[in-house]
C-alpha positions as CSV (number, residue, x, y, z in Angstrom):
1,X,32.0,-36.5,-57.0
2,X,33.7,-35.1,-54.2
3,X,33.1,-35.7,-50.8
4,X,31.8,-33.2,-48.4
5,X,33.6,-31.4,-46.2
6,X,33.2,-32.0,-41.8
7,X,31.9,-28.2,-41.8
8,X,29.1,-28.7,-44.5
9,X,28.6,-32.2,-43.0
10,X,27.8,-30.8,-39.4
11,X,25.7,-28.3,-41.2
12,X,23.7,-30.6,-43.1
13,X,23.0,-32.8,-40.6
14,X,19.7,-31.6,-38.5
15,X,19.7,-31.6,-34.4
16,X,23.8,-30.9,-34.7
17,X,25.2,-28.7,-32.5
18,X,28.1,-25.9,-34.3
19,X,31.5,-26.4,-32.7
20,X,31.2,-23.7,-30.3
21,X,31.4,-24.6,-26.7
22,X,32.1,-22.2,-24.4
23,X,30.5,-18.8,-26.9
24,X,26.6,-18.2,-25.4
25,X,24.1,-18.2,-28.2
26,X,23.2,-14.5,-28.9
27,X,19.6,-15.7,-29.9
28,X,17.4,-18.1,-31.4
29,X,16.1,-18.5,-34.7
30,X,13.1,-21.3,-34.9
31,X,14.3,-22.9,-32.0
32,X,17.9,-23.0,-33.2
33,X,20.6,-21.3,-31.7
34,X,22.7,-18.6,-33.2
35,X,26.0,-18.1,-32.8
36,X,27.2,-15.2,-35.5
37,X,24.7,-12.2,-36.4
38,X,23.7,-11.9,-39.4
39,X,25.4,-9.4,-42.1
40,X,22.6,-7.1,-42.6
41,X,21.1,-7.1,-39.0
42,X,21.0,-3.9,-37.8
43,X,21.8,-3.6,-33.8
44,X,20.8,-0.2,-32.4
45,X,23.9,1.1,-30.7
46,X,22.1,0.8,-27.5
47,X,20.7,-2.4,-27.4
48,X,23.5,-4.3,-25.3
49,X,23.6,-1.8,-22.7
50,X,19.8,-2.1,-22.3
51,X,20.5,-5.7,-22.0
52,X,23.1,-4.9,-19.2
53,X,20.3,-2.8,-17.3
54,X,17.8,-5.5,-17.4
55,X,20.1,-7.1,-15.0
56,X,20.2,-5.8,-11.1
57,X,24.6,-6.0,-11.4
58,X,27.2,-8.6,-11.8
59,X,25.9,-11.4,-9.1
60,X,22.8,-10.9,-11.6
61,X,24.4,-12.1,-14.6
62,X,26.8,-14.5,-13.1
63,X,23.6,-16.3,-11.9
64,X,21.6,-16.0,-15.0
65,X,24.6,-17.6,-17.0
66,X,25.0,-20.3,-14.3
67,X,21.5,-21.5,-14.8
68,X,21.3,-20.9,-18.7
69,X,24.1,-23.5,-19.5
70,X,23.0,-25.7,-16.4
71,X,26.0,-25.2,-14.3
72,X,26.5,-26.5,-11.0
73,X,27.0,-24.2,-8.8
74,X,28.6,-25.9,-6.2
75,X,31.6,-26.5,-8.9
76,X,31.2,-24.0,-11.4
77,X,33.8,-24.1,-14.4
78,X,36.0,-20.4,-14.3
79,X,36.8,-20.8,-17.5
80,X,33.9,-21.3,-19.3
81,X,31.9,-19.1,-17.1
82,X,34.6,-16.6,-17.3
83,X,34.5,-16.6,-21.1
84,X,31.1,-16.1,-21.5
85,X,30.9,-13.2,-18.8
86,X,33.6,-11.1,-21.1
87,X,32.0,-11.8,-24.1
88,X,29.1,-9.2,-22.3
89,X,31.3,-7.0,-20.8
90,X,33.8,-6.2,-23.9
91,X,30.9,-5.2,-26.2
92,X,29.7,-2.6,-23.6
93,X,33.1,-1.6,-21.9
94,X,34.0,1.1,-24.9
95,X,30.6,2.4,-25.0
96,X,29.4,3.0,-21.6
97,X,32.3,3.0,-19.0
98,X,29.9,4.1,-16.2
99,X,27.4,0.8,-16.9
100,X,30.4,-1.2,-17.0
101,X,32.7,-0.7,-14.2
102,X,31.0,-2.5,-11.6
103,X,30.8,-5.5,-14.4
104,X,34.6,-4.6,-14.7
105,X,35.0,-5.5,-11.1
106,X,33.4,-9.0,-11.2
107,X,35.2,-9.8,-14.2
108,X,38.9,-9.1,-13.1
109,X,37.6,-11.3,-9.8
110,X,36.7,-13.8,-12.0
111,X,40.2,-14.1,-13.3
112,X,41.5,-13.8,-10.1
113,X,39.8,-17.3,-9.2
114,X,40.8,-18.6,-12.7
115,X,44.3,-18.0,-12.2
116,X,44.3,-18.9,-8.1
117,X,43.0,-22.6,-9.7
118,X,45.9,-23.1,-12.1
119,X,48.4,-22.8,-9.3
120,X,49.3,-25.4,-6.6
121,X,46.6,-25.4,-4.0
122,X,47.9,-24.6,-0.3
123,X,46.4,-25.4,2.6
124,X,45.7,-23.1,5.5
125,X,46.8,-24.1,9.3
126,X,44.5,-26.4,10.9
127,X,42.7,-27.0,7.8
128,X,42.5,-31.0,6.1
129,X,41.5,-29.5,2.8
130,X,42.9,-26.9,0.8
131,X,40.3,-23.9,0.8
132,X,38.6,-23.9,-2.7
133,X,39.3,-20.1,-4.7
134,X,35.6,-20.3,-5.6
135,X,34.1,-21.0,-2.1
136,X,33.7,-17.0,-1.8
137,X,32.0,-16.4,-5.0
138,X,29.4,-19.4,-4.6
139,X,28.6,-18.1,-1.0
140,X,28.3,-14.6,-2.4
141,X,25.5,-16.1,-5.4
142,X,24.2,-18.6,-3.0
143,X,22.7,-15.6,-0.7
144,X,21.7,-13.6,-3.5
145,X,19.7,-16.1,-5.0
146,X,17.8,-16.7,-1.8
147,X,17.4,-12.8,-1.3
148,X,16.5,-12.7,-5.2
149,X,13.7,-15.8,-5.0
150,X,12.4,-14.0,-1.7
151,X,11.8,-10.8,-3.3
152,X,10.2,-12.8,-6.3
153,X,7.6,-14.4,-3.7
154,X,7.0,-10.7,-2.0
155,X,6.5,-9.4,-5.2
156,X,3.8,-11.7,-5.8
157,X,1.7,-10.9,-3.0
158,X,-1.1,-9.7,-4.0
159,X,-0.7,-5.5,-3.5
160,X,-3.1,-2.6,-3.4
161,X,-3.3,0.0,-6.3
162,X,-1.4,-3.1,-8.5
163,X,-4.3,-6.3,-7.7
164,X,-6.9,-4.8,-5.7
165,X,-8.7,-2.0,-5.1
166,X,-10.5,-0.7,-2.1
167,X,-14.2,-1.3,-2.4
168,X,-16.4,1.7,-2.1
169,X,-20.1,1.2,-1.9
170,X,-22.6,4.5,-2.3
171,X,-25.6,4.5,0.1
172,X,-28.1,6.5,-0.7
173,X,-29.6,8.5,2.9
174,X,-33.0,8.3,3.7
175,X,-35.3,11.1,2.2
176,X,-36.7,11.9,5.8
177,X,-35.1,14.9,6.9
178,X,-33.2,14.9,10.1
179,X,-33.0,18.0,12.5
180,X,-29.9,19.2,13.7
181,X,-29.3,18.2,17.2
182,X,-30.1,21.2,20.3
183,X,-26.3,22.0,21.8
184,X,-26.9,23.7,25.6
185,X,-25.5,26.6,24.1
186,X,-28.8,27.1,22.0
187,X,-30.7,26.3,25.0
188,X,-29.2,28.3,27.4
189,X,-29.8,31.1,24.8
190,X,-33.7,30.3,25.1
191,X,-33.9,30.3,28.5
192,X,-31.9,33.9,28.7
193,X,-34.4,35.4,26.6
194,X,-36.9,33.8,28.5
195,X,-35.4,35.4,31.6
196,X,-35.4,38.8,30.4
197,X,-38.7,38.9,29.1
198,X,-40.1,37.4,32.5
199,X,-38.6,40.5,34.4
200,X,-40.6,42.9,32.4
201,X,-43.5,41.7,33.7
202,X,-42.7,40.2,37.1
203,X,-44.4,41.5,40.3
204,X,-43.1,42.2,43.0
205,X,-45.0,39.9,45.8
206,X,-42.7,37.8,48.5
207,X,-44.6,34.8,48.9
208,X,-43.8,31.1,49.8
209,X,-45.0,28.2,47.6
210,X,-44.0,24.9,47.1
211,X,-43.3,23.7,43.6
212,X,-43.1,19.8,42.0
213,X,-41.5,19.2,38.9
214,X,-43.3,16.1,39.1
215,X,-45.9,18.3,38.4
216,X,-45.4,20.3,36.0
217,X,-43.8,17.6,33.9
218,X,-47.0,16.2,33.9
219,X,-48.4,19.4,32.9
220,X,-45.9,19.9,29.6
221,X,-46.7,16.4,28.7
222,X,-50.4,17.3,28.9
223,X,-49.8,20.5,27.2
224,X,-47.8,18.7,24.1
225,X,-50.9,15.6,24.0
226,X,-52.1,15.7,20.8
227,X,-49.6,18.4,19.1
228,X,-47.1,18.0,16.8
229,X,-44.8,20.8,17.5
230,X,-44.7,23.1,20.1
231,X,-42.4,26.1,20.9
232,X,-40.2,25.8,23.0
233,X,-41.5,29.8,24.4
234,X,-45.1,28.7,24.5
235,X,-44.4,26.6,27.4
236,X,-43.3,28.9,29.7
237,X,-45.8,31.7,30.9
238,X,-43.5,34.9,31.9
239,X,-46.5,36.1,34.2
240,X,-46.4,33.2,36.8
241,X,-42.6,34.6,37.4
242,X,-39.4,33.3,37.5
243,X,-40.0,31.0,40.3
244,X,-42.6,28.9,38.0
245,X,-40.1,29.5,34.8
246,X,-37.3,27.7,36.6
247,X,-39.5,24.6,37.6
248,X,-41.1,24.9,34.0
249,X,-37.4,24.3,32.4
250,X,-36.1,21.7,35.0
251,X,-39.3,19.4,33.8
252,X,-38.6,19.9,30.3
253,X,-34.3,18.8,31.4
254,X,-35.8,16.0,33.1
255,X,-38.8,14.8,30.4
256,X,-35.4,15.1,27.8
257,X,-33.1,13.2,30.2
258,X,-36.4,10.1,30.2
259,X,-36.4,10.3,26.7
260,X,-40.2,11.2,26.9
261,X,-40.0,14.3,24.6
262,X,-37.6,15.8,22.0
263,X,-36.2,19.3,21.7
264,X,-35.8,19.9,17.7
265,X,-34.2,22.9,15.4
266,X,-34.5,23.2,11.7
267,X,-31.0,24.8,11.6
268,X,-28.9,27.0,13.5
269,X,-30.3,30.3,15.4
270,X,-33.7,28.5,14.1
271,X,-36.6,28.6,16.2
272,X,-36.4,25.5,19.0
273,X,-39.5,23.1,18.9
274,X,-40.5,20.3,22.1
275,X,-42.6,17.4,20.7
276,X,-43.4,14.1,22.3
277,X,-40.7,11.3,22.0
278,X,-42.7,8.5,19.2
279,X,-41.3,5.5,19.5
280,X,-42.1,3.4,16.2
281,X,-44.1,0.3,17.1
């Protein structure tokens, strides 16, 4: 009986990890990782660059492999991070130039810190400690984590259109009908017509009397008593002349003023009513 191999022996021994370091796992299957597609697996030609896009750009992707193999990123390994960053960028660099080129970019800085590590380190004037080649890149993913958790919390304020609506409540008007309100205009239209019908039938007789609006507001409220409506033309008498007409309309402007009666009008060019003021109880 022979004895089996290291290869089978990892593979039949459960909870062992393959002998693949630095490669990223390309998925998982039952909670296992896998390393190599399958034969028969059909990949839409597309589906790595749709990967690529789910990222915002390279700072995106440097970060997310960071925290996928629990790196610290206050002394990040460049060649293992570097490694697994091509392994991304090949596969897409001959089918999408345009997707990859800002990728391109990161990656050749990438090996520009790689190879700055192998070399003697050289300290600047001034300076105790040589400056680390990685100090710029850890700054650069430092900040764009912070901007990246910020925008995470903003996004999950609650927002309008997305969370909430604005709350519109229908409420139904009361079936009593109101009147439109009496502009002056409409008024001073009256009281033209009023005018000219007055002259028709004035006299011609100079004489001297005193007049009260007192009193003749006391006289339209005694005239509307116990009326619902009234015209607003059968208050005015044309034949006691214009004298009387103008002291007629200044009690009416001063009963409306009290709030002791209320001019009314169905609807425009409508015919104008005065009523007593009713106060609920």
């Amino acid at each position: 009986m022979r004895s089996a191999s290291p290869a089978e022996a990892t593979a039949a021994t459960p909870g062992t990890m393959p002998d693949v370091v630095d490669q990223v796992a390309l998925a998982r299957l039952y909670g296992e990782p896998l390393f190599a597609l399958p034969q028969d697996l059909y990949i839409p030609p597309d589906a790595l660059e749709v990967f690529l896009e789910a990222f915002e750009g390279p700072l995106d992707l440097l970060l997310y492999l960071i925290r996928k193999q629990n790196f610290n990123i206050l002394d990040i390994p460049m060649a293992g991070l570097t490694r697994q960053y091509l392994v991304y960028v090949e596969e897409i660099r001959s089918r999408n130039l345009e997707l990859a080129a800002e990728y391109l970019l990161m990656a050749a800085m990438l090996i520009e810190i790689k190879s700055r590590m192998l070399l003697p380190p050289k300290k600047q004037e001034g300076a105790d400690e040589a400056e680390d080649p990685r100090a710029e890149l850890v700054r650069r993913l430092l900040e764009y984590e912070q901007m990246k958790m910020a925008a995470m919390r903003l996004g999950q304020l609650p927002q309008y259109g997305r969370d909430f609506v604005k709350a519109q409540v229908y409420i139904e008007q009361s079936l009593q009908p109101r009147f439109p309100d009496v502009h002056v205009v409409d008024l001073q239209d009256a009281w033209r017509d009023i005018l000219k019908r007055a002259r028709l039938v004035q006299h011609h007789k100079i004489t001297r009397e005193e007049l009260s609006v007192r009193e003749y507001m006391s006289m339209v409220l005694k005239t509307l008593q116990g009326r619902r409506f009234v015209e607003f033309e059968e208050l005015f008498d044309p034949a006691n002349g214009s004298t009387v007409l103008v002291v007629t309309f200044i009690a009416l402007l001063e009963l409306a003023k009290e709030t002791l009666i209320e001019i009314t009008q169905a609807e425009a060019f409508a015919p104008i009513y005065v009523r007593l003021a009713y106060t609920p109880a």
